[in-house]
MIKETI-122157 format. One record per residue: x, y, z of N, C-alpha, C, CB in turn; residue in one letter; residue number from 1. Coordinates in Angstrom, 3 decimals, decimal comma, padded with zeros to 6 digits. Each point is the difference from the previous one (the first is absolute). Glycine has a CB too. Layout:
+----------+----------+----------+----------+----------+----------+----------+----------+----------+----------+----------+----------+-------+---------+
:      n.u :      n.v :      n.w :     ca.u :     ca.v :     ca.w :      c.u :      c.v :      c.w :     cb.u :     cb.v :     cb.w : tilum : drenkol :
+----------+----------+----------+----------+----------+----------+----------+----------+----------+----------+----------+----------+-------+---------+
:        X :        Y :        Z :        X :        Y :        Z :        X :        Y :        Z :        X :        Y :        Z :     A :     NUM :
...
+----------+----------+----------+----------+----------+----------+----------+----------+----------+----------+----------+----------+-------+---------+
REM end
This chain:
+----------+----------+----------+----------+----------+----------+----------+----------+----------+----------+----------+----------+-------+---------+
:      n.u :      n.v :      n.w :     ca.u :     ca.v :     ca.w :      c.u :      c.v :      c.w :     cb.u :     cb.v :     cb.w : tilum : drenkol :
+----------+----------+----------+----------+----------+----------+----------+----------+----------+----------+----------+----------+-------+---------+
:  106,098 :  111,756 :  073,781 : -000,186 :  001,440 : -000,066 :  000,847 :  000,564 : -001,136 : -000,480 :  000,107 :  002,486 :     X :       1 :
: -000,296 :  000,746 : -003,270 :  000,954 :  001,011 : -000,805 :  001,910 :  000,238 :  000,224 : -002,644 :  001,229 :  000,190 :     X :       2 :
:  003,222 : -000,927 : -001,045 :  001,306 : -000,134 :  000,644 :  000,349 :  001,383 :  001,002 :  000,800 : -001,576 : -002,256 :     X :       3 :
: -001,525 :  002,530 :  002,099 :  000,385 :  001,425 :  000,923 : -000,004 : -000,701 :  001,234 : -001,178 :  002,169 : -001,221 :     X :       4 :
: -000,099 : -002,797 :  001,897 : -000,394 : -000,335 :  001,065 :  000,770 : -001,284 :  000,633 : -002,083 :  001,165 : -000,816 :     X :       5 :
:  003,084 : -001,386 : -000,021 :  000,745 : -001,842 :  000,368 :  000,629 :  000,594 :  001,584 :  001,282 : -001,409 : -003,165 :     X :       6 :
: -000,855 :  002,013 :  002,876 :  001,106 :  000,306 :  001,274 : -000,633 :  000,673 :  001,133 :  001,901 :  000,338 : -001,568 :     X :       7 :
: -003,568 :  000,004 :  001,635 : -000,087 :  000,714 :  001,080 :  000,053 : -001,402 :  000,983 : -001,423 :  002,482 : -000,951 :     X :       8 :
:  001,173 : -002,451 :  002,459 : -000,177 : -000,730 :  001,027 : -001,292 : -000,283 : -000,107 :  001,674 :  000,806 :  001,268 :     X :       9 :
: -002,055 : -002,453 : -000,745 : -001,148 : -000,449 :  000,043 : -001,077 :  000,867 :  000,595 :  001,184 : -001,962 : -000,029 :     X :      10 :
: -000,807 :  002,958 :  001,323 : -001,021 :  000,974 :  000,607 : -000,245 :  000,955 : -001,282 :  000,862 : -000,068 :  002,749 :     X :      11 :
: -000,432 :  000,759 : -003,070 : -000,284 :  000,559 : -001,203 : -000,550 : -000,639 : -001,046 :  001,475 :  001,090 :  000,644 :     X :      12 :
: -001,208 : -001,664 : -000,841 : -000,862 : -001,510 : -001,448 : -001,305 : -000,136 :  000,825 :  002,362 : -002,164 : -001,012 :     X :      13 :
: -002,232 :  001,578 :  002,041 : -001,965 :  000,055 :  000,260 : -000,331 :  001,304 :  000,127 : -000,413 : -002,072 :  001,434 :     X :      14 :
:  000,769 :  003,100 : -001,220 : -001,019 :  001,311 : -000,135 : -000,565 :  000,464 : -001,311 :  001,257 :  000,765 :  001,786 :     X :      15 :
:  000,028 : -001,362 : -002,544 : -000,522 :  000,073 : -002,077 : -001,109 : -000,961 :  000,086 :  002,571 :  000,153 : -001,651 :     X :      16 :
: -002,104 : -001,150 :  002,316 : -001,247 : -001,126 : -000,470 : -001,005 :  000,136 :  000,729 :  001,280 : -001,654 : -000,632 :     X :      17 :
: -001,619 :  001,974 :  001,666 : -000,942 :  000,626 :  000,801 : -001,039 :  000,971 : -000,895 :  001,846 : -000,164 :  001,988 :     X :      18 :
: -001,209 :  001,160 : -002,863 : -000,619 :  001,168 : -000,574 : -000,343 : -000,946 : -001,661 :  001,625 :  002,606 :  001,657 :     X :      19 :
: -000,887 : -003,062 : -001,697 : -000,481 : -000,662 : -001,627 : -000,225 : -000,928 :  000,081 :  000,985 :  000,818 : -001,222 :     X :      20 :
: -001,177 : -001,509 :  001,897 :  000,119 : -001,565 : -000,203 : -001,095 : -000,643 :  001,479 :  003,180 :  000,074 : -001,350 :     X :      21 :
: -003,751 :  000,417 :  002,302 : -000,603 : -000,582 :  001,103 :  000,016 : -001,155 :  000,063 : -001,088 :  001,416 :  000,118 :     X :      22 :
:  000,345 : -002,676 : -001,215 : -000,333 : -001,081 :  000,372 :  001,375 : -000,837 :  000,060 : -002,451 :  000,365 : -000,910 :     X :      23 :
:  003,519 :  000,390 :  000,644 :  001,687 : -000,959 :  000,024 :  000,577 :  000,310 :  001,221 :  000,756 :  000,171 : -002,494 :     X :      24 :
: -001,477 :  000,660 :  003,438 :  000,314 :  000,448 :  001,200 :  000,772 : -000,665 :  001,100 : -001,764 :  000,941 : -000,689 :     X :      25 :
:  000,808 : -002,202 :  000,832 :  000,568 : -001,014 :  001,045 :  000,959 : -000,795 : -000,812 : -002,120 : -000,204 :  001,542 :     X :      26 :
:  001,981 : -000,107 : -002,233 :  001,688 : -000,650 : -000,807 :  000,854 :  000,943 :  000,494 : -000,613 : -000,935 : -002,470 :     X :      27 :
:  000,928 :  002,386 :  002,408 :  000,770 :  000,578 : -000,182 :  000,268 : -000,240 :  001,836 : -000,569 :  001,550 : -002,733 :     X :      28 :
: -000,365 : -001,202 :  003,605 :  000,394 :  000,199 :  001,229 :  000,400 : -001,071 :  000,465 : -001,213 :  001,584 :  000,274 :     X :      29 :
:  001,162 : -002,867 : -000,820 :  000,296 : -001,514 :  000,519 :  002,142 : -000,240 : -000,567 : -003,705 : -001,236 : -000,680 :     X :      30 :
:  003,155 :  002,271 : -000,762 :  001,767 :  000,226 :  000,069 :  000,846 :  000,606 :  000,253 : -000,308 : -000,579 : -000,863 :     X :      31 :
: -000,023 :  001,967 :  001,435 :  000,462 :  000,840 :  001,204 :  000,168 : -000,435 :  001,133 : -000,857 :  001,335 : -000,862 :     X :      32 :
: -000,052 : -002,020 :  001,319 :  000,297 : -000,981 :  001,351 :  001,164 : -000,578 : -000,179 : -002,182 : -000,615 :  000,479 :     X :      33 :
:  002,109 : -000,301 : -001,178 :  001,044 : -000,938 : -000,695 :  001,504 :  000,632 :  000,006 : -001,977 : -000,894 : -001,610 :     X :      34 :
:  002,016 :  001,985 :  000,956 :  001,061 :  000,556 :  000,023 :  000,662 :  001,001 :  001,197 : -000,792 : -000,496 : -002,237 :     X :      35 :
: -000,451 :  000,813 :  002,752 :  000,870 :  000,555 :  001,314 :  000,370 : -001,361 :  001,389 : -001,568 :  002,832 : -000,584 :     X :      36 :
:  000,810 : -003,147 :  000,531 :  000,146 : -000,826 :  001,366 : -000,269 : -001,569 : -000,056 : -000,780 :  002,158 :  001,125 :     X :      37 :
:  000,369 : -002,467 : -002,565 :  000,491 : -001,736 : -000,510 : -001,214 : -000,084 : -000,061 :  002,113 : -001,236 :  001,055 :     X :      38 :
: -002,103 : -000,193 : -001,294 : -001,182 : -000,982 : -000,768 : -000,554 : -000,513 :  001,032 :  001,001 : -000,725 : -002,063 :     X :      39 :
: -000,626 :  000,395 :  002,894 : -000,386 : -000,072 :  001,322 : -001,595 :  000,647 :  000,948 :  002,777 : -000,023 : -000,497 :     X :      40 :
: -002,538 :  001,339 :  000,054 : -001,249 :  000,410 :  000,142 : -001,008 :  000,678 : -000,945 :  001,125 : -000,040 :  001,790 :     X :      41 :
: -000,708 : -000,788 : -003,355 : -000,787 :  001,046 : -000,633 : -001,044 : -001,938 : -000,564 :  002,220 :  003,455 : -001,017 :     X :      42 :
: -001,337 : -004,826 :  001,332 : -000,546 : -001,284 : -000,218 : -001,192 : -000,571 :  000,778 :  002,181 : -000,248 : -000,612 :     X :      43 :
: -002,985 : -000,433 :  000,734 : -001,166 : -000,462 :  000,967 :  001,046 : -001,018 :  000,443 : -002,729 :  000,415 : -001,108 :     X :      44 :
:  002,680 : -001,188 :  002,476 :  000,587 : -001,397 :  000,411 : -000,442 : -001,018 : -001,238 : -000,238 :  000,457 :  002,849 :     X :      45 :
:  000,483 : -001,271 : -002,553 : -000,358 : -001,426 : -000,414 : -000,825 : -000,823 :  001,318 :  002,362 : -000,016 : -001,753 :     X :      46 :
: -003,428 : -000,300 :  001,247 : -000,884 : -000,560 :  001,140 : -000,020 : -001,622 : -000,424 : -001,688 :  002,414 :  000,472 :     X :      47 :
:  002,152 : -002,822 :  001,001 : -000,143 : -001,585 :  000,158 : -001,301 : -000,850 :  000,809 :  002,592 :  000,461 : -000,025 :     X :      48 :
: -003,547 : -000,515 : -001,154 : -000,802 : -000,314 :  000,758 : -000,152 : -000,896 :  000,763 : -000,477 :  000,912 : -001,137 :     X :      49 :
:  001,415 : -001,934 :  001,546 :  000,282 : -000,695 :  001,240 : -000,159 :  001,266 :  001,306 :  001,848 : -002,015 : -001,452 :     X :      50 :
: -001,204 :  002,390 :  001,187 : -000,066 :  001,103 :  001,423 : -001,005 :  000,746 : -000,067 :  002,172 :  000,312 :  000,294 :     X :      51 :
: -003,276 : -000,017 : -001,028 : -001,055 :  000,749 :  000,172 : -000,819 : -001,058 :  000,019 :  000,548 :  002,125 : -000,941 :     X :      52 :
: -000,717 : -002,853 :  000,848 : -001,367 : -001,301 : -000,148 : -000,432 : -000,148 :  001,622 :  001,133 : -001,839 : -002,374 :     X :      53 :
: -000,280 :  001,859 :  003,090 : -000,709 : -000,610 :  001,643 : -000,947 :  001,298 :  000,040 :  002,313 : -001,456 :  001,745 :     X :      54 :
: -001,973 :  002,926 : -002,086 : -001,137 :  000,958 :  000,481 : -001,189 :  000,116 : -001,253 :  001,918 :  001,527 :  001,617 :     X :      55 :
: -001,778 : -002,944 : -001,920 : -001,296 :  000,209 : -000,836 : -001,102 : -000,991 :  000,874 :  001,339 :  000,449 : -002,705 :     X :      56 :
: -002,578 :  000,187 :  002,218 : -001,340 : -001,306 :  000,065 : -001,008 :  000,275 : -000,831 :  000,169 : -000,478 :  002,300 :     X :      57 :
: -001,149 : -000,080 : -002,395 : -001,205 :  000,337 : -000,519 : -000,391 :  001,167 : -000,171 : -000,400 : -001,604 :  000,711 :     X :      58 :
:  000,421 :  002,544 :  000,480 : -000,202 :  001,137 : -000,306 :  000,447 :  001,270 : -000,066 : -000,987 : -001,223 :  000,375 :     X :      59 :
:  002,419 :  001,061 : -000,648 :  001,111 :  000,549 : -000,793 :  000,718 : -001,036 : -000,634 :  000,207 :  001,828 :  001,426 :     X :      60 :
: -000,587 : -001,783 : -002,055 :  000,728 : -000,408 : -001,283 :  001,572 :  001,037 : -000,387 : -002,875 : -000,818 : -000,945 :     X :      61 :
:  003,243 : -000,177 :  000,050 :  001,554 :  000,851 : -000,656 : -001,073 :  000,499 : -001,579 :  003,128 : -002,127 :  001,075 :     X :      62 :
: -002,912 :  003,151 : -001,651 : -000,235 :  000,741 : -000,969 :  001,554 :  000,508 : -000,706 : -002,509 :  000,613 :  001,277 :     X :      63 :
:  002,220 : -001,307 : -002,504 :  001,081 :  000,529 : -001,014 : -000,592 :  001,635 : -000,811 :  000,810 : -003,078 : -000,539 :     X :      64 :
:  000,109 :  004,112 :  000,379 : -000,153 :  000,700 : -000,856 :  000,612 : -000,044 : -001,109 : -000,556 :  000,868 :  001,468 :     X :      65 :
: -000,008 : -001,194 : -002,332 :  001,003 : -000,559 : -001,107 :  000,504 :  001,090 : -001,570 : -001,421 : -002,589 :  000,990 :     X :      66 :
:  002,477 :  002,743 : -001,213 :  000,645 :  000,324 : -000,786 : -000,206 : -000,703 : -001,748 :  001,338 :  000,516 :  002,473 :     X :      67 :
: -001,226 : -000,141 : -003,178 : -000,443 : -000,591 : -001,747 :  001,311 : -001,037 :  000,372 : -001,087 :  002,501 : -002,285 :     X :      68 :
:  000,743 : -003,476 :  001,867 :  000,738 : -001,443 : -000,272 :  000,641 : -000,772 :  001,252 :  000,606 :  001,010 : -002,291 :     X :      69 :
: -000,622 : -000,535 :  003,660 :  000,356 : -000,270 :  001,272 : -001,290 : -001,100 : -000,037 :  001,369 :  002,490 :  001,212 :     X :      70 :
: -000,863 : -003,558 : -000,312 : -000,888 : -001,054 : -000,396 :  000,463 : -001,090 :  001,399 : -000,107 :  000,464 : -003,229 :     X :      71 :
: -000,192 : -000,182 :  004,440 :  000,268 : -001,173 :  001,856 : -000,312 : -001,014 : -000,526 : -000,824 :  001,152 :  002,236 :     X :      72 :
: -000,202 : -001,772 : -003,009 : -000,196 : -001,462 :  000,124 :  000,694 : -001,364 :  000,309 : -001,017 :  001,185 : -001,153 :     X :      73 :
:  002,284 : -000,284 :  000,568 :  000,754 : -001,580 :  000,067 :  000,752 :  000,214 :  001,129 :  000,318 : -000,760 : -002,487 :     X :      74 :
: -000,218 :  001,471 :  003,128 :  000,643 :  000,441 :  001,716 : -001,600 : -000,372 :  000,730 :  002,270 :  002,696 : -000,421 :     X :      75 :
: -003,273 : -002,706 :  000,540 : -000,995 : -000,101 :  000,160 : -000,369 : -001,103 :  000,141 : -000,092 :  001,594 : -000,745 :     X :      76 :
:  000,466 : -002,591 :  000,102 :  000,046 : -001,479 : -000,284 :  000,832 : -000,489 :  001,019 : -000,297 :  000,078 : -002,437 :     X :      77 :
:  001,382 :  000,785 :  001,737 :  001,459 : -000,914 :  001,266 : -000,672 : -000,038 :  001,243 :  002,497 :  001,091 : -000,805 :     X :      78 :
: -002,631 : -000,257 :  001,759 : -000,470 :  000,322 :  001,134 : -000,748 : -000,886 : -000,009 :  000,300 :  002,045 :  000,275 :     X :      79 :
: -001,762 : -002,203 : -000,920 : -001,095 : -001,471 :  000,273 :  000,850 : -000,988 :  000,530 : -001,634 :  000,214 : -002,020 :     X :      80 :
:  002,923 : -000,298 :  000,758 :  000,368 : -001,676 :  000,048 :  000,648 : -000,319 :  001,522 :  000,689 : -000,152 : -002,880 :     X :      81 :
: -000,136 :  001,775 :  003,024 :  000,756 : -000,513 :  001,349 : -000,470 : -000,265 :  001,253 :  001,321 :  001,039 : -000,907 :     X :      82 :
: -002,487 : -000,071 :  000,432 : -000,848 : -000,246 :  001,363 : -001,130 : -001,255 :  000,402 :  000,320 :  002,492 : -000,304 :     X :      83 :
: -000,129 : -002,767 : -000,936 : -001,325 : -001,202 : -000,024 : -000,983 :  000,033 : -000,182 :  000,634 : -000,607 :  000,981 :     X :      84 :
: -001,454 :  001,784 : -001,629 : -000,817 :  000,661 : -000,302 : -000,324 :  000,018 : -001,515 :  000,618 :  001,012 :  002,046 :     X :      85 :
: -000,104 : -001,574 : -003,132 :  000,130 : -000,135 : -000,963 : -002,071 : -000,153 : -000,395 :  003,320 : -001,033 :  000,236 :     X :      86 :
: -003,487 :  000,148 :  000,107 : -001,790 : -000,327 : -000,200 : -000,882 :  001,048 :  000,358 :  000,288 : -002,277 :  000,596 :     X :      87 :
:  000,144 :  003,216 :  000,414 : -000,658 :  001,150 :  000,213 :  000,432 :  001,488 : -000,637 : -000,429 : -001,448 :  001,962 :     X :      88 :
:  001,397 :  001,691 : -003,085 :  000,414 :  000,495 : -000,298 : -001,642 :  000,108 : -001,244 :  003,105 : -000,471 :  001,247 :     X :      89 :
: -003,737 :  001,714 : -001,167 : -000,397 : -000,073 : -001,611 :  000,025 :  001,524 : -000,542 : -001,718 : -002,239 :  000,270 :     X :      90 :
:  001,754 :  002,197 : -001,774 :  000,036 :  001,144 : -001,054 : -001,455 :  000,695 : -000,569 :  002,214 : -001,325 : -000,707 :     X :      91 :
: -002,239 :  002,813 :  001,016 : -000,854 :  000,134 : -000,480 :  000,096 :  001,163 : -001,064 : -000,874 : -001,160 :  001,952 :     X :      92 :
:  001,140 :  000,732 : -002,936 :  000,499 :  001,382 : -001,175 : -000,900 : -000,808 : -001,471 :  003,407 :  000,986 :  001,108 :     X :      93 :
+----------+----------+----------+----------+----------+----------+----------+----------+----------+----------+----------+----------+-------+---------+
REM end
């Protein structure tokens, strides 16, 4: 931000960015979070898909939403190998 605006408080910084800026919106509110009450709730968990795999089957499946360059495969793999499943594991991209 401009230097006038360095020092206001993050609540104030997203209402500038709110009015000029919309599409930087959720950045801004993910670092307001951040700064009032931690990273904690502004982060997604970390998902182990060991522990989500038993509530899967055929017809729920696990579905990735994926992010530019985020890339399960090779966690994806692991899991086959451990499970023994490796031969039934296939790719379709």
């Amino acid at each position: 931000m401009p230097k006038p605006y360095c020092n206001l408080n993050a609540f104030k910084k997203s209402i500038i960015i709110k009015a000029l800026r919309p599409e930087k919106l959720m950045f801004m509110m993910k670092q307001f979070i951040s700064e009032q009450i931690g990273d904690y709730y502004s982060s997604p968990p970390p998902i182990k898909l060991k522990d989500i795999y038993p509530d899967t089957e055929a017809r729920s499946p696990i579905i990735f939403i994926l992010s530019k360059g985020a890339d399960p495969s090779d966690t994806i793999k692991d899991l086959a190998n451990q499970l023994g499943k490796k031969k039934e594991l296939k790719s379709y991209h």
